[in-house]
N, C-alpha and C positions, 0 to 999 in steps of 0.2 A: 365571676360569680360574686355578688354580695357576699358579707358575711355572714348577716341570718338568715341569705337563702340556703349558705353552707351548714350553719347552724339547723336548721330545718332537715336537711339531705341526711345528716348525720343522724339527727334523731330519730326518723323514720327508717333508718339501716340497722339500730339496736334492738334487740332482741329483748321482749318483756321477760323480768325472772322474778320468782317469788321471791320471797325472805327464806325459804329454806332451799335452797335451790342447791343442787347436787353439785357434786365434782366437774361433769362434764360441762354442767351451763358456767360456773366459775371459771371454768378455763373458758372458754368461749366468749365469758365477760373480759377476764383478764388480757386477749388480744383482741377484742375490741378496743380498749383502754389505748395497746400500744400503738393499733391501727390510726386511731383519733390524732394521737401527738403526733403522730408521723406525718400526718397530713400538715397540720395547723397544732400552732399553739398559742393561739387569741384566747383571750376574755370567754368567750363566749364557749368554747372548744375546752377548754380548760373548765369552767364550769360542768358541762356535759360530763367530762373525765370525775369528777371529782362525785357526781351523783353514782354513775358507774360501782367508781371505789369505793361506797360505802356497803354496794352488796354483796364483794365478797374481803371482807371482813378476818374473818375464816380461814378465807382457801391460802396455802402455803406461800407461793408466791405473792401474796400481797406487799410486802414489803417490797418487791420490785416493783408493782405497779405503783407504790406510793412513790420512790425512788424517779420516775418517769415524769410523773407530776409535779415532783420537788423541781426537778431538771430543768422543765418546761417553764416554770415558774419565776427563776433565780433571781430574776430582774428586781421580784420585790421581796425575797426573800433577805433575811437577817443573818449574821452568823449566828444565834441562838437558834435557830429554826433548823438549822444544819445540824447545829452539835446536838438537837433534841432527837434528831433522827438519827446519828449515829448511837446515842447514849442505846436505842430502843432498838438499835440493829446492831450490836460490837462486830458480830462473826461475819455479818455480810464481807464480801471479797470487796466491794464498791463500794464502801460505806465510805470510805475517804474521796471516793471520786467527786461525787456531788461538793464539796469544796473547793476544790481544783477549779471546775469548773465555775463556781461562782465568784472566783478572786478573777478568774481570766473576765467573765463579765463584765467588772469593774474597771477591769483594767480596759477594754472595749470602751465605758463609758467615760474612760477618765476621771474615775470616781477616788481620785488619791488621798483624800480624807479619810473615808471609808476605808481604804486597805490599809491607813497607816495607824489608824485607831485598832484594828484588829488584828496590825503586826505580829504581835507574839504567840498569835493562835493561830497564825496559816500553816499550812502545811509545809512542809520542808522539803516537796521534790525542787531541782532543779528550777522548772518553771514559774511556780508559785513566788521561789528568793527572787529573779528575774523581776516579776510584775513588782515585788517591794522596794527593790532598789530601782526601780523606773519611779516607783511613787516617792520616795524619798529624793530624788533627783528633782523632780517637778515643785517638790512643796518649798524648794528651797528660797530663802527670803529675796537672794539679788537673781533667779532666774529671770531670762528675758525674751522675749519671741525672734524668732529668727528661721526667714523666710527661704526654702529650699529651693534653688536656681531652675533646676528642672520641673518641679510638679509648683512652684509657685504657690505652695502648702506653707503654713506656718506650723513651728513645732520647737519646743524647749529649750534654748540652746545650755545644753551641760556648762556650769559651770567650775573652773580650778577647784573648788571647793569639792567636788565628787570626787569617793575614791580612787583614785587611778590605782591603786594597788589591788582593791579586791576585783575592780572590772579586768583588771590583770587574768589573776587567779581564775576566772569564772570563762575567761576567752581559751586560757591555754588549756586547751584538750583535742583532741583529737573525733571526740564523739563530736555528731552532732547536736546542738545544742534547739532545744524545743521551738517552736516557734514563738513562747511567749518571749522571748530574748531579744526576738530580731528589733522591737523596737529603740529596746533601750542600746544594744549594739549598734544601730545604726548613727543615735544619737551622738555617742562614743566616738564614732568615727567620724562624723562631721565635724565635734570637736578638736578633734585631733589628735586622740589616745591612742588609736591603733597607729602606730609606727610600723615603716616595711620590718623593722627582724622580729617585731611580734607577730606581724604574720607570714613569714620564714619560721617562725618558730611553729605557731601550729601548724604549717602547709607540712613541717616536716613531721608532727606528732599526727594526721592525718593520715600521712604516706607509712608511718609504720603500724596503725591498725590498718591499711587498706582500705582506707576510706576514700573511693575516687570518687563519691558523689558531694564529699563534702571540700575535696580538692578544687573540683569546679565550681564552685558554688564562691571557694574564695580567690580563684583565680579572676572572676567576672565582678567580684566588691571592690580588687585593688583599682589603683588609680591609676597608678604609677607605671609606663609598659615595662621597664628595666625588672620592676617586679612580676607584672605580668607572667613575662617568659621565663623566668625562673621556677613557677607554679606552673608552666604548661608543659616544661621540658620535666618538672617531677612528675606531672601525669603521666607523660608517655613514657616516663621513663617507668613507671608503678605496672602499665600497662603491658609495656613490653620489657620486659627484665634485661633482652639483649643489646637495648640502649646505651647499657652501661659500656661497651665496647664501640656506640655510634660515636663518632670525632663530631656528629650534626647537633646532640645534645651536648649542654653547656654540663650534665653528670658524666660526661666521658673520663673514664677510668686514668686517663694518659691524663688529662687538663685540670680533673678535678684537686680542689686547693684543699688540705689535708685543716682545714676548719671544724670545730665541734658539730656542727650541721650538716653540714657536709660527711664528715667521718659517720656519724649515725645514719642518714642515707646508704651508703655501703652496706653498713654492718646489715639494716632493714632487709637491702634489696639482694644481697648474695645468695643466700640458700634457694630465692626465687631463679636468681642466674644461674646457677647450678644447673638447676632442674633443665634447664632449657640446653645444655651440653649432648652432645653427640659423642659413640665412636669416633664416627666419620670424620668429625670434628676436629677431635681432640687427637687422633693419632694414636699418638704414647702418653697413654694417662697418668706412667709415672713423673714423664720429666714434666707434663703439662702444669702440676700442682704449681710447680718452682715458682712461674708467674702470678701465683694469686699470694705467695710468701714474700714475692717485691712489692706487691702491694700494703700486703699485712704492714712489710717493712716502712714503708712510706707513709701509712698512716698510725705508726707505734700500738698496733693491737698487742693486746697482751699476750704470754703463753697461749694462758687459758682459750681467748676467742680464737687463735689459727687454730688451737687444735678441733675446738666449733667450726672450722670452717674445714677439716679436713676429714671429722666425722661426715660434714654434708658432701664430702666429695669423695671418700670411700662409699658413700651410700648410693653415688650416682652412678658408680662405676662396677659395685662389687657384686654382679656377676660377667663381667667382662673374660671373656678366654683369654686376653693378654698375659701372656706367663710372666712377661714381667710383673706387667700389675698386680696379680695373681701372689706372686712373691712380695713383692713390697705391702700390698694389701694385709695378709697375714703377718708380716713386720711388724706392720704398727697396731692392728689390734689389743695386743698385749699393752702395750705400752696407754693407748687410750684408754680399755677398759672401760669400754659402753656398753653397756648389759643388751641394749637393744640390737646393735653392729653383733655382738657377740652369739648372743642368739639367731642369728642370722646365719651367720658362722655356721654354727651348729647344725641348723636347717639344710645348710649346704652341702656339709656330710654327712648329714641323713641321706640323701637326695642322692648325692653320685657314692655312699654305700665306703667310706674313709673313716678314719676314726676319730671317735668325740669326746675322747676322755679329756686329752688336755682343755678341749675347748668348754668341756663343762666344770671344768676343776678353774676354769680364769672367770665365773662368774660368782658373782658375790653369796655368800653363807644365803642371804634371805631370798632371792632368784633362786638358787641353787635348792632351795626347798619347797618351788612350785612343784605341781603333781606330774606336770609331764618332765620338768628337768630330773624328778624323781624315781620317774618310767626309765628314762636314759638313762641314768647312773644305774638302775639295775640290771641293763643288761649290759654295763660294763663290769659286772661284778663279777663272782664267783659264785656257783649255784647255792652257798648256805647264805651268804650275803646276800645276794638277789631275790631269794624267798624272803626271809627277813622283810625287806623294802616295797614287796608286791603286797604279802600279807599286810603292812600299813596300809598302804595303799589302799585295797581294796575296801577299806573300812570309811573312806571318804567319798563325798557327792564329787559328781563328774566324770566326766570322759575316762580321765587313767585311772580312777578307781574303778570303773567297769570291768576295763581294760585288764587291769590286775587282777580280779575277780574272774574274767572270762580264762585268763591261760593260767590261772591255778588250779582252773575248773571246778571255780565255788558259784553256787547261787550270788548274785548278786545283791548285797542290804545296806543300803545306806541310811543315815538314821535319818528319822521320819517322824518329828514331833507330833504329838495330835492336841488337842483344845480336850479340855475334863465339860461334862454334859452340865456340872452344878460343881459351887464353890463347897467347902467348907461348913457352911453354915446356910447349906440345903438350897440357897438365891439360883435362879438362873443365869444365868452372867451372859448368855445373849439379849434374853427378855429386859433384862438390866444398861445393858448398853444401847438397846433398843428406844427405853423410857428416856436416858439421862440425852442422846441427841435425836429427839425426835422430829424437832423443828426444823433441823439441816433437812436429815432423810429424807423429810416431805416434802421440800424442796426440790431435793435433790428428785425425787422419783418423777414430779410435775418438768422438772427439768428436760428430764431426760425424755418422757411423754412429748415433751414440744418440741424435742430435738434441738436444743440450744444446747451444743456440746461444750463450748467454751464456759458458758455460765456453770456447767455440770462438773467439769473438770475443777474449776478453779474453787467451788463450794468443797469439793471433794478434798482437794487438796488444803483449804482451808480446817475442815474436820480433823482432817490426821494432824496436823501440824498443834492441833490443842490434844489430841488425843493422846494417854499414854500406851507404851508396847501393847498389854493386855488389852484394851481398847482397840485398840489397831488390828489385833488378832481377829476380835470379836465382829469389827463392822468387817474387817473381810468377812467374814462367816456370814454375814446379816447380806452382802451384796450379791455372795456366790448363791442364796436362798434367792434371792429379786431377779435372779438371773443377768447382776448387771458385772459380769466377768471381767472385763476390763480392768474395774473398780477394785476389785477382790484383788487381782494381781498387786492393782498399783497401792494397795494396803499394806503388802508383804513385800512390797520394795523399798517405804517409808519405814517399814518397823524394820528393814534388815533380818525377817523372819527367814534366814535361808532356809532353818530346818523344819519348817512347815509345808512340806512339800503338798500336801494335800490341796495348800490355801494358795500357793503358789502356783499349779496346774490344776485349776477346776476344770470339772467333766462339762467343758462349754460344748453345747447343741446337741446335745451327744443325736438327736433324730435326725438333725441332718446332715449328720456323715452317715447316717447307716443307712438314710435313701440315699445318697448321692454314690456311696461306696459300695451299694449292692451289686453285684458281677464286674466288679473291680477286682484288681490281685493288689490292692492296699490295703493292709492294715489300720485299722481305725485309730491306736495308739498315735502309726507312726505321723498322719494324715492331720492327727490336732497336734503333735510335736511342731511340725511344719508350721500351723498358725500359731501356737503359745509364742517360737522363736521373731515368726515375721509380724505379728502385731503385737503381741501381747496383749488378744484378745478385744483389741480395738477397732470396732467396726468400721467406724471414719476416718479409721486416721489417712496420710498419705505422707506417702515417704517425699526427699527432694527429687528423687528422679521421678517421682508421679504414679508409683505401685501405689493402689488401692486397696482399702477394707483389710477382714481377716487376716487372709492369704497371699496379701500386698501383690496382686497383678497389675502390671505392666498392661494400659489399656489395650496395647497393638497384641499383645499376648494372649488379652481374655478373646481378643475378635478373632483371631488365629485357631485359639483352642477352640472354641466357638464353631466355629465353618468345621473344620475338621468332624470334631465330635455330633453336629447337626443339633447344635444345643441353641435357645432363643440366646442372644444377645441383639441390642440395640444401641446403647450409649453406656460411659462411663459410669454413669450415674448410678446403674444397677449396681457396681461393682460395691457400693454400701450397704446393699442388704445381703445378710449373712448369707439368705438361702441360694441367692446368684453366685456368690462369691464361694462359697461353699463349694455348689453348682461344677464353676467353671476351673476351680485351685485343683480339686481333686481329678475332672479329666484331666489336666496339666500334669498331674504328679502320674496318670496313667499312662500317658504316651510316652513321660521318661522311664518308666517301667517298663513300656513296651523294646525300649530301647537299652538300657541299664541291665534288665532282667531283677533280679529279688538281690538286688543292691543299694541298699540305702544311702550309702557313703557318695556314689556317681550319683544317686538322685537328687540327694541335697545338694549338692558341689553343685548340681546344673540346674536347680532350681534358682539357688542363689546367684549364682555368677556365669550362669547361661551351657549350656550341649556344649558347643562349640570351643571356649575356653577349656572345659573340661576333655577334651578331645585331644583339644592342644599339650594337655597336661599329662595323660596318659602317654601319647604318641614321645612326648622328651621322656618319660621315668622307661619304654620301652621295655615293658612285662622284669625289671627287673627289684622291685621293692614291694615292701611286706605290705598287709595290710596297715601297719601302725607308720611305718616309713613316708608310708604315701600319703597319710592322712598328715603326718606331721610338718611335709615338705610341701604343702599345696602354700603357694606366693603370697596369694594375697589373705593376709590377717583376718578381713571378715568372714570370709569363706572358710577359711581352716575352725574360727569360732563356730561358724553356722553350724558347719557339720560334725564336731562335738559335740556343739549344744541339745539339737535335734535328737539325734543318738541316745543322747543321754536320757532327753525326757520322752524318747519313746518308751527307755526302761523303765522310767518312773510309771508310766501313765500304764504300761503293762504287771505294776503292781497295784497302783491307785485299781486300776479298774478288774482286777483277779486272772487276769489273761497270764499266760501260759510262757513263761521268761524266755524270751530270746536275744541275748545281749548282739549275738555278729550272726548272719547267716552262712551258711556255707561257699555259698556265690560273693560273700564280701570276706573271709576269714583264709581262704585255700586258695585265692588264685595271689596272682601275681600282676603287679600296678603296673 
């Protein structure tokens, strides 16, 4: 297609709008705008855009759509023309981007005049210094052309005169490094800066972020094969931890040369070899240790790192039945004093019902004054003691303040700031915060209207970060009124407002839980506890394992619960709208009620970390621990958090919403785990 037959196609696809033209035709203009550049950004296309932009003026997002045009344009853009759009946009999240991107342009055109006159004013990520020291390299007086053997391309060749010191500095890392680099890196390397132990050096600062993409990336630049296979036997050795014991890898534990590089290798890759230990394996886990202490021996680790390496091997072991290990285990604890190992400890005589005095008396004064190590020490006490300690207790947010509330058999009050309706001097202090960011909000609202979450979040996050506390307080209030819940949350996690529980658990949807929850045996509290914990009120989010929306489902879970329940499901994609997700979270939470009974504690456990583990979990504790016992001794971290948390703010949300206090029900308080 021509271009002004393109030009033509486009004009007749616009949409005529008056000069006063509403909200909805400005939106409507505004992705037009984006639609145009997306296609083309000619002359002609760019023109079109630019008549577009001038009719909504106005509408909130303008500044994006001028942003898009800047973009499109760069080629002849100025740095003046850049910093005039920042001056007129500060708070934009992208106000810096459009820069970036015009140094990279230049750097495309070879335009090294141009960058090196506006040196002092580029931007300072990584990439932008890269492009200036590639221009700075090129404008050099005795540079020469020097033609590359394979691509028979001509290209700069670096002269002695380039810093070798700071291309040093800018190489050793372990990140990957932008792609505006790769040119002047390669350069570098033609000329002969990159030496094999400069890259043994980063191959080995790659290998301890885990970087195996940037591993390969320099095992295929080297030349050299000697180095080659030294960078392939660190991948597999990154790869498979148990390498370290392969005699086929040149990192074999017996061969490896006790080298500064070498010895960091180790140090990097052990706690990963660890993990990868068996019983079956290791036999006798006491004496097994002794051979990673000839190792220690052989490469002079400190005190300090064997006993690093012996926390990670008590950890791999330490619920092993081995009575010796068992023995030696609790040996050395003391003597390490890891709060975490320790706590563990702890959980462990919870669990098999032994006692946890010593073990809570070996954790540190400020541990030792968390709520649940708090819990425990009172019922290691004496009953005027232990009242004492509950009654504290019970006066603080969370789980063992419940707790201590519930078997004192007190109402439950944790303190609960609230927002005053007017200051002082009569002002509205939402209307007020309303006025002073009005231009974000409107953004933000059109945002969210066009479902650009990323640009939504990141505005949002922009606001708070200029906002002070009381601000913070206020736009939470102003988002939980928009109904954009999410937002309100993530206000009172910027301001550290814990005591604002109001602004912290808004009443999100509240209509659709009470259609979806109608001839349900779930309470509505406990049903938005469930979602404040699993999204915190974020309708798109998605976890790494791939739970969706609210109520974070597991797509094979929504389609499961779905069939079952005879409820429409079709694709994943539903799972982001609140009212599917809603829909399909609350059958979910019914069928483990069908199975649980009016126990919260098995519901969340197997919401979170599935029936089945839960199953597992009951089946070892064998009806022999309390309700607090079992909740304390559940394995895995997130899941013991979940279902505290849950709990907790079903209490909350059964006083936010005037409901009828039920801290434990009977079917979770009287039986036995």
């Amino acid at each position: 297609m021509k271009l002004s037959t393109l030009s033509v196609a486009l004009l007749t696809s616009v949409i005529s709008f008056s000069a006063g033209a509403d909200l909805t035709q400005q939106r409507a203009t505004y992705q037009k705008i984006g639609e145009l550049l997306s296609i083309s950004q000619s002359e002609p296309t760019r023109n079109l855009a630019k008549i577009l932009l001038a009719q909504i003026k106005d509408y909130p997002l303008y500044p994006y759509a001028q942003y898009q045009l800047l973009n499109a344009d760069k080629d002849n853009l100025s740095l003046s023309d850049i910093e005039a759009y920042q001056q007129a946009n500060p708070t934009l999240p992208f106000a810096n981007r459009l820069k970036k991107e015009w140094v990279r342009s230049l750097q495309e055109k070879q335009d090294w005049q141009t960058i090196l006159a506006n040196g002092a004013n580029l931007p300072l990520d990584m990439g932008s210094q890269c492009i200036l020291v590639q221009a700075k390299a090129n404008s050099l007086p005795n540079s020469q052309d020097k033609t590359n053997e394979k691509t028979s391309e001509k290209s700069p060749a670096l002269t002695p005169k380039l810093p070798q010191e700071d291309l040093t500095v800018l190489w050793l890392t372990g990140s990957s490094l932008p792609s505006q680099c790769d040119a002047l890196l390669n350069q570098w390397h033609e000329q002969g800066g990159l030496t094999p132990e400069l890259a043994r050096q980063r191959a080995v600062m790659a290998f301890e972020q885990g970087n195996g993409t940037l591993l390969s990336h320099l095992q295929n630049q080297l030349k050299d094969e000697k180095n080659q296979r030294w960078v392939a036997d660190l991948r597999a050795l990154l790869a498979s931890p148990q390498k370290l014991t392969d005699e086929d890898n040149r990192f074999y534990i017996d061969i490896i040369p006790n080298k500064p590089l070498e010895k960091r290798v180790l140090l990097a890759i052990f706690p990963a070899y660890v993990k990868t230990l068996t019983e079956e394996q290791v036999k006798d886990p006491t004496k097994y240790f002794e051979k990673f202490e000839t190792w220690a021996k052989s490469f002079e680790l400190t005190p300090s790192q064997v006993n690093d390496w012996k926390k990670l091997y008590l950890a791999q072991f330490f619920d092993s039945e081995n009575a010796e290990f068992k023995a030696w285990r609790d040996q050395q604890l003391p003597t390490l004093k890891d709060e975490k190992l320790t706590e563990r400890r702890i959980r462990m005589a919870i669990r098999e019902k032994t006692a946890t005095a010593d073990w809570l008396n070996l954790l540190s004064e400020s541990t030792r004054q968390k709520d649940e190590w708090q819990y425990w020490l009172a019922k290691n006490s004496d009953a005027e003691k232990s009242k004492q300690i509950l009654t504290a207790l019970s006066k603080t947010r969370g789980f063992y303040g419940m707790l201590a509330a519930y078997e004192l058999g007190q109402p439950y009050k944790p303190t609960m700031e609230t927002l005053r309706e007017s200051t002082t001097e009569g002002q509205n202090p939402l209307a007020k915060v309303e006025q002073e960011f009005a231009a974000p909000l409107a953004r933000i609202a059109e945002l969210r209207a066009l479902n650009n979450t990323a640009s939504m979040y990141s505005e949002w996050k922009t606001l708070m970060d200029a906002a002070s506390f009381e601000q913070k307080l206020r736009l939470a209030q102003y988002a939980e009124k928009q109904g954009w819940y999410d937002l309100s949350v993530e206000a009172t996690i910027q301001a550290k407002a814990w005591d604002y529980v109001s602004l912290r658990l808004p009443n999100a949807y509240p209509d659709l839980f009470d259609l979806h929850l109608n001839g349900k045996k779930i309470h509505r509290t406990f049903a938005m506890a469930i979602a404040r914990q699993e999204s915190a009120w974020r309708p798109n989010v998605v976890s790494s394992a791939n739970a969706r929306g609210l109520m974070q489902l597991l797509p094979a879970t929504a389609k499961l619960t779905a069939t079952r329940a005879q409820l429409p499901y079709n694709n994943e994609s539903q799972l982001f709208e609140p009212f599917n997700n809603i829909m399909l979270g609350t059958a979910h939470l019914q069928e483990l009620q069908n199975k649980y009974g009016d126990n919260r504690i098995l519901i969340a456990a197997a919401y979170n970390a599935g029936a089945e583990r839960v199953d597992k979990w009951l089946a070892k504790a064998n009806n022999r621990l309390s309700m607090a016992e079992f909740v304390a001794s559940i394995p895995f971290f997130e899941t013991r958090g979940y279902v505290q948390n849950v709990l907790t703010y079903d209490s909350y949300y059964q006083i936010l919403q005037a409901q009828p206090q039920q801290l434990f029900s009977k079917e979770e308080s009287d039986r036995l785990y």
